[in-house]
N, C-alpha and C positions, 0 to 999 in steps of 0.2 A: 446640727453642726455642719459646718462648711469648708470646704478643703481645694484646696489648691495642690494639682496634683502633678511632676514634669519627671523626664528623665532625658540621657544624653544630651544634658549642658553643653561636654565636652570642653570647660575651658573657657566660655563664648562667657564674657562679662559683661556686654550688652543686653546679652538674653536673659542673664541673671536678673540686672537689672530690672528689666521690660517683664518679667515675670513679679519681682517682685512689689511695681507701680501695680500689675494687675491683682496681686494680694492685696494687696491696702485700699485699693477701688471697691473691691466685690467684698472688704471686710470680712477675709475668714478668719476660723480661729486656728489653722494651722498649715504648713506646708509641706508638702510629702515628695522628698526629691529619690526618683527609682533608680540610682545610681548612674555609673558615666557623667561623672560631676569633673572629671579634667580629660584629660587627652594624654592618656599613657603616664599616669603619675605628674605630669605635668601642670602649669599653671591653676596651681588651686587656688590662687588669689582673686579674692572678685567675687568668689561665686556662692559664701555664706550671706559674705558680708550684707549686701542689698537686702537680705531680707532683716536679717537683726537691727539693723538701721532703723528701720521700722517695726520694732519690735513685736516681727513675728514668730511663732513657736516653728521650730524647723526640725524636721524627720529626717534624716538623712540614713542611705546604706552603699555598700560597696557596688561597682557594678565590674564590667573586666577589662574595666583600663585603669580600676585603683584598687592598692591592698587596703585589705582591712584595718590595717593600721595606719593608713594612709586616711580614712575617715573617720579613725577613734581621735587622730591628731585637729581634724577639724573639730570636729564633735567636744573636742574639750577647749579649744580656743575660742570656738564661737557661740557656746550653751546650747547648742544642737542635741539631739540624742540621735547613735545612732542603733537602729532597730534592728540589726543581723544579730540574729538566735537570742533576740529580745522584745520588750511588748512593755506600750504602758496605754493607761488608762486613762480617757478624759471622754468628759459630760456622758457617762454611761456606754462608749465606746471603744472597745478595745482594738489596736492594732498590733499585730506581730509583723516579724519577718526575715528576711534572708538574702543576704546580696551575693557578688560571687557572679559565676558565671560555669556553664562546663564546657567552656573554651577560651583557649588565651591562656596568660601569666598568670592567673591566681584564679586556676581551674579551681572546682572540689567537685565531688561525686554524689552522683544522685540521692544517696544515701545520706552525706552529709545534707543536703538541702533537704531531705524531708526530717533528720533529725533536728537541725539546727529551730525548722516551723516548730514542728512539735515542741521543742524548749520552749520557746517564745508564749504558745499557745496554750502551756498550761497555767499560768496566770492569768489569764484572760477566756478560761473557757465558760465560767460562768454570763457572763456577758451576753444579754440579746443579739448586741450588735455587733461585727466581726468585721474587722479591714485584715486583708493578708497583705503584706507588699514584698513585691520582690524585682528584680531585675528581667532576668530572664523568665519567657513565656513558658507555659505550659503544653504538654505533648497532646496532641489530638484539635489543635485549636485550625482556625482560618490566620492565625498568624506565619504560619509553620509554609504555608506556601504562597509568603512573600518570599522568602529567602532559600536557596538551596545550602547557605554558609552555615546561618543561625537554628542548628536544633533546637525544640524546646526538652521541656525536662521530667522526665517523667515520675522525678521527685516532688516536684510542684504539683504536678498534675495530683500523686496519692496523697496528697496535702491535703488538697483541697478535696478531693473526695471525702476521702477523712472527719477533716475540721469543718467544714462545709460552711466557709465565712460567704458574708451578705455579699460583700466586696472584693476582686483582686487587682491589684495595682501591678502592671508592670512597664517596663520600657523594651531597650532593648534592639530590635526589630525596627530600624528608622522607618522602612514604606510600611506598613502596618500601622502608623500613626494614626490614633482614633477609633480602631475598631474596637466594638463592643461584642462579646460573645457569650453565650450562658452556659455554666457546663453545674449539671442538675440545678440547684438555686442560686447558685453563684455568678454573678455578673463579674466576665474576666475584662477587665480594659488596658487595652494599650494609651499610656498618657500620653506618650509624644513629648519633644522637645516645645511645643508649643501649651502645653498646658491643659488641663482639665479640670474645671470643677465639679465636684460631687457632693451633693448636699444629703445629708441625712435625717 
């Protein structure tokens, strides 16, 4: 399986775009957007659409510049799913996850972010293979000192100890773009606004 992986759009319809020409190039079977898909609830036009056009399968979650309600409204206009405190199933591989942020307008608490995985995760715990995605990084990571603004979370963090998925997906953290870090067998990545493939 093949995945095309971005976060902190922010809005940016060209990048939608330019992400989406690059979905259709590298023919994956799915797009995993780590939320910050507008710029403060703002301009969310533009930024499904480019992939659906081309009829790709699109993951979407909150990140903390939109409510959750703000991506269940996407999510049901443009045949998106979105994956906060929810998980589906394709070619043998399970994804859960969790958008949100624990800062900003549509804060939640650590607690909700390890409960919200956990939902997600027990439908998918059977599964070999595990993708966790979420927004915000996890606590103890090399992301954590790019920023003095952006904590990570230590609810993600017991997530993933936990659950112990193959993969985690986040954004977040714009200079951290690209880093890859392992925390015990879990490969933690920052996608970046520029994209990531991940092949399984």
């Amino acid at each position: 399986m093949k995945i095309l992986a971005s976060g902190d759009i922010h809005g940016d319809t060209s990048l939608a775009e330019k992400l989406a020409e690059r979905a259709e190039k590298e023919n994956v079977d799915m797009v995993v957007l780590c939320g910050d898909l507008t710029m403060s609830e703002m301009s969310t036009e533009g930024i499904i659409g480019p992939f659906v056009k081309r009829k790709q399968k699109v993951i979407i979650i909150p990140g903390n510049h939109e409510s959750n309600a703000t991506v269940d409204f996407l999510a049901e206009l443009y045949g998106a799913t979105n994956l906060h405190g929810y998980s589906i199933k394709a070619e043998g591989v399970g994804l859960f996850g969790a958008g949100g942020a624990n800062i900003g307008m549509h804060q939640i608490s650590e607690d909700e972010f390890y409960d919200l995985l956990k939902k997600g995760h027990e439908y998918i715990k059977d599964l070999k293979k595990k993708i966790m995605v979420t927004h915000v990084h996890p606590t103890g990571t090399k992301m954590e000192k790019f920023t003095s603004f952006f904590k990570g979370s230590s609810g993600i963090r017991k997530a993933i100890e936990t659950f112990k998925p193959d993969i985690m997906l986040c954004s977040h953290v714009h200079e951290a773009e690209g880093i890859e870090e392992m925390i015990g067998n879990t490969k933690v990545i920052n996608v970046g606004k520029e994209g990531k493939i991940i092949e399984l």
